[in-house]
DRENPA-3360 file (N, C-alpha, C; in nm, 2 decimals, always signed):
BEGIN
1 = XXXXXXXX = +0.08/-0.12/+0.00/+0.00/+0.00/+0.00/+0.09/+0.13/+0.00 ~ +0.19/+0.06/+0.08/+0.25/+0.25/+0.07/+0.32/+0.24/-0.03 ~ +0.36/+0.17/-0.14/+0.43/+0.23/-0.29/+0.27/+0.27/-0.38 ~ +0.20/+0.27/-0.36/+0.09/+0.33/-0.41/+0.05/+0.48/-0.39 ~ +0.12/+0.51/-0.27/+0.08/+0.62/-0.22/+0.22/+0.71/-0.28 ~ +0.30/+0.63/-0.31/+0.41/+0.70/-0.36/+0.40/+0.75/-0.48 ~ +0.33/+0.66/-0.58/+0.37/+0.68/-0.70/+0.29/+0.84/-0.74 ~ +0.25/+0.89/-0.72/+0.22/+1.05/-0.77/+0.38/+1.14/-0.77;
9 = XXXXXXXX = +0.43/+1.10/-0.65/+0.56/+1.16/-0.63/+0.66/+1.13/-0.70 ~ +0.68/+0.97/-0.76/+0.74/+0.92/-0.85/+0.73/+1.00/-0.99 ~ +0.60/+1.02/-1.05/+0.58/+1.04/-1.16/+0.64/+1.16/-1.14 ~ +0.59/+1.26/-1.06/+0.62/+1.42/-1.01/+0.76/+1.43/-1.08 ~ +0.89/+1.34/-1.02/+1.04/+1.33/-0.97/+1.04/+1.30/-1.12 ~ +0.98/+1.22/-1.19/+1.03/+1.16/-1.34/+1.00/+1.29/-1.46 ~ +0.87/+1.40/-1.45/+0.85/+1.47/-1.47/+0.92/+1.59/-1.49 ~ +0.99/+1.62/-1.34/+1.01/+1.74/-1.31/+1.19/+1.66/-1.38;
17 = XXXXXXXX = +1.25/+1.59/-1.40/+1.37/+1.56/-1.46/+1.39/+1.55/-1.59 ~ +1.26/+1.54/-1.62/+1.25/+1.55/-1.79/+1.14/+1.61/-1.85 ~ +1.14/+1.74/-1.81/+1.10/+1.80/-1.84/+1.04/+1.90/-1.96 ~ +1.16/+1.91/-2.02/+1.21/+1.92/-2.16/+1.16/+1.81/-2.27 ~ +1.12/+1.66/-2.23/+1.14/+1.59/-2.33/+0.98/+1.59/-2.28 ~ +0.86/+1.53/-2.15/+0.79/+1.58/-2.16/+0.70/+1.69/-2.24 ~ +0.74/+1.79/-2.21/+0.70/+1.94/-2.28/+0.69/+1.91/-2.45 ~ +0.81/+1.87/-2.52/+0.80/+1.79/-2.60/+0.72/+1.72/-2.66;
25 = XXXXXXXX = +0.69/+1.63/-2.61/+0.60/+1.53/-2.60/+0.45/+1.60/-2.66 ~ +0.42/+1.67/-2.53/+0.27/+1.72/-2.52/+0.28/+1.78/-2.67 ~ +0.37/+1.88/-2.71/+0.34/+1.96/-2.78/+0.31/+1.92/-2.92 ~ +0.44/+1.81/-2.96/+0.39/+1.72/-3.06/+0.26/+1.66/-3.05 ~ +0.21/+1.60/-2.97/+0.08/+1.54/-2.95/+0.01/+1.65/-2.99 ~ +0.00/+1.80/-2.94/-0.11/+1.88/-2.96/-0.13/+1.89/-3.11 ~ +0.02/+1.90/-3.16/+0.01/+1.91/-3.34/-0.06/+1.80/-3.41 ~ -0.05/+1.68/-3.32/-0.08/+1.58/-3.43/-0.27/+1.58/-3.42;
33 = XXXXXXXX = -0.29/+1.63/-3.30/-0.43/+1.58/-3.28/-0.50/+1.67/-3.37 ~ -0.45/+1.88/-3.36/-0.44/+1.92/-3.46/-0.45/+1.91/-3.58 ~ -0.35/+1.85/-3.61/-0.35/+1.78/-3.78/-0.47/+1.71/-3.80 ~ -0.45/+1.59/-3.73/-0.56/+1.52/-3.74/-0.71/+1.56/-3.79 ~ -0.75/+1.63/-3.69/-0.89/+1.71/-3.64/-0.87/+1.85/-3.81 ~ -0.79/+1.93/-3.84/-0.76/+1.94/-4.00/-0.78/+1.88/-4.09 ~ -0.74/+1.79/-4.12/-0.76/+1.64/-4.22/-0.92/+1.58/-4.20 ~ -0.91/+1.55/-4.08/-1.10/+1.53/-4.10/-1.18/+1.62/-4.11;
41 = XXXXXXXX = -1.16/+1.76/-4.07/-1.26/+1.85/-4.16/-1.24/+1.86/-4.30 ~ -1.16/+1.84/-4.39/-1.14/+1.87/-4.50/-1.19/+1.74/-4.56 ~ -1.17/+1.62/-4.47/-1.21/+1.53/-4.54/-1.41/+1.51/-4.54 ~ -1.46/+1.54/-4.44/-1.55/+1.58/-4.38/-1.63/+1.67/-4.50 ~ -1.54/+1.78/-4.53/-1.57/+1.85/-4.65/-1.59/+1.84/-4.82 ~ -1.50/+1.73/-4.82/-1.49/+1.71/-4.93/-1.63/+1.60/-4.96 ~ -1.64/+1.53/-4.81/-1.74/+1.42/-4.86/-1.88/+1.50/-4.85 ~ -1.88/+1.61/-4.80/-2.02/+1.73/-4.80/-2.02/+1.73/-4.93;
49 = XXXXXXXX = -1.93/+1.77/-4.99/-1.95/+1.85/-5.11/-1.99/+1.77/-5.22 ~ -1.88/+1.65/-5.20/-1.95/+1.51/-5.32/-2.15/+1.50/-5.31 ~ -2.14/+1.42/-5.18/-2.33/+1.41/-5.16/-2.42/+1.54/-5.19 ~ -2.36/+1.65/-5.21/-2.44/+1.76/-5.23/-2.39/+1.75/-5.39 ~ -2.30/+1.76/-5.46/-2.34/+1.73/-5.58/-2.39/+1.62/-5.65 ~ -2.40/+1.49/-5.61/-2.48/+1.35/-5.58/-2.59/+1.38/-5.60 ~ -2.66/+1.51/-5.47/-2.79/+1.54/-5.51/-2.83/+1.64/-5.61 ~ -2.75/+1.73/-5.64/-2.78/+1.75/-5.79/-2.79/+1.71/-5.91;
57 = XXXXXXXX = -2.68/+1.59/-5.91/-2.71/+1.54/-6.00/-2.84/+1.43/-6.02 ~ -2.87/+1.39/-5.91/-3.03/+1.31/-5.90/-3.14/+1.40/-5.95 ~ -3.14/+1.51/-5.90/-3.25/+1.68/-5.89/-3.22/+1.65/-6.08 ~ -3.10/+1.70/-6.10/-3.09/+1.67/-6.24/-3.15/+1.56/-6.38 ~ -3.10/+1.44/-6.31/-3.16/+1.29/-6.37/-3.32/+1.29/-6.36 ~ -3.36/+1.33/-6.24/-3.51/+1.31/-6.24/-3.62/+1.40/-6.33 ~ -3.57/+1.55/-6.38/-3.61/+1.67/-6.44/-3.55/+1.60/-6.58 ~ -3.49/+1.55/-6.59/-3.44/+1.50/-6.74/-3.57/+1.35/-6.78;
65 = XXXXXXXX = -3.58/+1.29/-6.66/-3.69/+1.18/-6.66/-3.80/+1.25/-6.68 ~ -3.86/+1.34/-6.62/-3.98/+1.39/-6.60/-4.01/+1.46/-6.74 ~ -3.91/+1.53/-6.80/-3.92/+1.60/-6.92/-3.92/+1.54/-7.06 ~ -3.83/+1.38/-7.02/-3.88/+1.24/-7.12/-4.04/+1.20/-7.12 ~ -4.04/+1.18/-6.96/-4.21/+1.16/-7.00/-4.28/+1.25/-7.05 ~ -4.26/+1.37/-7.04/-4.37/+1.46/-7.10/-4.38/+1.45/-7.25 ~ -4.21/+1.42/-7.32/-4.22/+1.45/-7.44/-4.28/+1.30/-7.45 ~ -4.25/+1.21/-7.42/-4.33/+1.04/-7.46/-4.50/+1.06/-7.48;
73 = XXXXXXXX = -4.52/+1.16/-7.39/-4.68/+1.14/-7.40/-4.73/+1.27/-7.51 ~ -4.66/+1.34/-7.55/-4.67/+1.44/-7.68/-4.62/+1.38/-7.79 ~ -4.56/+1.30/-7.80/-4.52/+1.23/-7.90/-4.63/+1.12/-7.94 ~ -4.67/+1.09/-7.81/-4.79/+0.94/-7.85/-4.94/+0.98/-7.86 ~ -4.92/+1.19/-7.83/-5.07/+1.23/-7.88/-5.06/+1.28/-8.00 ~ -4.94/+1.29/-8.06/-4.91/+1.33/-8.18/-4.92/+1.23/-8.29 ~ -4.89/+1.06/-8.23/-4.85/+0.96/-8.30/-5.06/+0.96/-8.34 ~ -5.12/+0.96/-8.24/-5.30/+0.93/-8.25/-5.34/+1.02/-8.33;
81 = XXXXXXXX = -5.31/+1.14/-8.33/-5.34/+1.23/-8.43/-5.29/+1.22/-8.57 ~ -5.19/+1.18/-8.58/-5.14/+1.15/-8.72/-5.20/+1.01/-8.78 ~ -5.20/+0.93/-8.66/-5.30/+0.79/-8.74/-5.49/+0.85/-8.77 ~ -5.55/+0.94/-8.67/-5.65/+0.96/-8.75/-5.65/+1.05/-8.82 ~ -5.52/+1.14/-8.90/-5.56/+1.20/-9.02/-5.53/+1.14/-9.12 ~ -5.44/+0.99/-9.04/-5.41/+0.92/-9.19/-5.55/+0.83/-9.22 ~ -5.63/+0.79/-9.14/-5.76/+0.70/-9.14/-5.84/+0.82/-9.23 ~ -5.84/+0.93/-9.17/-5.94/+1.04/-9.23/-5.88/+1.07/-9.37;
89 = XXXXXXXX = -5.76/+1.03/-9.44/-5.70/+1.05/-9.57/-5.77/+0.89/-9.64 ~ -5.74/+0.80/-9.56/-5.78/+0.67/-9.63/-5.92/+0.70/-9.73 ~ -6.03/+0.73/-9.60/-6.15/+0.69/-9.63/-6.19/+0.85/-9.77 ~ -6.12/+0.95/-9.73/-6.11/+1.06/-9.81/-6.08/+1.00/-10.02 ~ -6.02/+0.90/-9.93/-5.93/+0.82/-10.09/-6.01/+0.74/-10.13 ~ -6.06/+0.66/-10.05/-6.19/+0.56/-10.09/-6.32/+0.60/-10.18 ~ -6.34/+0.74/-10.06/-6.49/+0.81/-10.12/-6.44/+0.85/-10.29 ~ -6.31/+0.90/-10.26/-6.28/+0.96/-10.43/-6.28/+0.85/-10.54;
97 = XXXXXXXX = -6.21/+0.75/-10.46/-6.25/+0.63/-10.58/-6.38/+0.59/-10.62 ~ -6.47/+0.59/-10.52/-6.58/+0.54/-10.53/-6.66/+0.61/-10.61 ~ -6.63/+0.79/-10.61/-6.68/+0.85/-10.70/-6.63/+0.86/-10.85 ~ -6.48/+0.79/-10.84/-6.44/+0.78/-10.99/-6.49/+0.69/-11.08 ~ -6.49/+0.58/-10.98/-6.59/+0.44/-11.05/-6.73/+0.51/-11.08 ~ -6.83/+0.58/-11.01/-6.97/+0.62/-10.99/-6.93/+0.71/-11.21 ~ -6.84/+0.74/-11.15/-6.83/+0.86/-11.28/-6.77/+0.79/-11.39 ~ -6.71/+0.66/-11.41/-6.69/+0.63/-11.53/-6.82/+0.50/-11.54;
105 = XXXXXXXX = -6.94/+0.45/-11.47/-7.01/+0.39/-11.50/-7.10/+0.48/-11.56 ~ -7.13/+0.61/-11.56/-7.17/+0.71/-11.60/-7.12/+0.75/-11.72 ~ -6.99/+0.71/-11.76/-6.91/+0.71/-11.91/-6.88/+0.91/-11.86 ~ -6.84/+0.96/-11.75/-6.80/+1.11/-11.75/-6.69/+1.11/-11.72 ~ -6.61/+0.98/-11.70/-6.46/+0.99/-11.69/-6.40/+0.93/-11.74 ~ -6.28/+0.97/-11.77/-6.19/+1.08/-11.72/-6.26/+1.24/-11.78 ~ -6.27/+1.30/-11.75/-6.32/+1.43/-11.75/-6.27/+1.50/-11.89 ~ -6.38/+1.56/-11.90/-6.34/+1.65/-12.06/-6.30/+1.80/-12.08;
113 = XXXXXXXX = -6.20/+1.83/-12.14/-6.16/+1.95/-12.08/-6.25/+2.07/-12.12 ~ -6.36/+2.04/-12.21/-6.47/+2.14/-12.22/-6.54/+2.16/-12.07 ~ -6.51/+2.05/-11.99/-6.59/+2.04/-11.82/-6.50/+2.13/-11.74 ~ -6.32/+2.12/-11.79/-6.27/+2.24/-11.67/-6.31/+2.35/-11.67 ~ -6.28/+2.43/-11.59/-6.32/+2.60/-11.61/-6.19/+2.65/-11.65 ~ -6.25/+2.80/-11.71/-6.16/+2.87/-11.81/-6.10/+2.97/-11.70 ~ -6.03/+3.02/-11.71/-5.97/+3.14/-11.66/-6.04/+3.24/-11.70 ~ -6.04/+3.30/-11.59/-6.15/+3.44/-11.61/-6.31/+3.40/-11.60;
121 = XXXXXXX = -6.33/+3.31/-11.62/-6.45/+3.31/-11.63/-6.51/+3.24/-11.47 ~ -6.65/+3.29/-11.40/-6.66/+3.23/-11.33/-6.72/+3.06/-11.33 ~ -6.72/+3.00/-11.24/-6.73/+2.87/-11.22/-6.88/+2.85/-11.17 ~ -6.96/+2.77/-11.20/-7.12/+2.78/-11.15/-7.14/+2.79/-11.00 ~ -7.04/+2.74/-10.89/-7.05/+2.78/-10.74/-7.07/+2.97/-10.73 ~ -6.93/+2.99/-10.84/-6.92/+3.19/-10.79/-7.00/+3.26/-10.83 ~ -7.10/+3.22/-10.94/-7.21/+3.24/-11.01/-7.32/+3.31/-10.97;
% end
């Protein structure tokens, strides 16, 4: 028990003798924890700055997705529009055939150019 009670004094004696190398000691230590505690803010920083451009570039990806869908569904009301003007050309082509056959069982086709209209002259609609 009583070298227990000694050792504060020990260390004191070992302390107060090396003093210098001590002092030392600490001061390196302060630099390195220093350094340390430096390096992980910067690294700390660096990894802010990655995940914050991470999330721009998601904000980005998703406005690029969103702006695909839009054009996909303008495109595919454009694609329905184009098929019924082409249905509405079909049947436009049919009725005209049907009237060409109507007009050569009638023997008025192909048309006689006494039937075009003249220039200058009006047409029985402008009449």
């Amino acid at each position: 028990m009583s070298s227990l009670k000694e050792i504060p004094s020990h260390v004191w004696a070992f302390v107060l003798q090396y003093s210098n190398v001590v002092v030392t000691v600490l001061v390196c230590l302060c630099f390195f924890f220093f350094y340390k505690i430096s390096n992980d803010t910067k690294h700390y920083e660096e990894l802010h700055n990655l995940q914050m451009e991470n999330v721009m570039i998601v904000n980005d990806i998703r406005q690029s997705m969103d702006m695909l869908g839009e054009q996909s569904r303008h495109i595919n009301a454009m694609e329905e529009a184009l098929e019924m003007r082409t249905d509405q050309l079909n049947e436009a082509a049919a009725f005209i055939n049907l009237l060409i056959k109507k007009l050569q069982s009638l023997g008025e086709w192909p048309l006689k150019e006494e039937s075009f209209p003249k220039p200058g002259s009006p047409t029985r609609s402008e009449a």
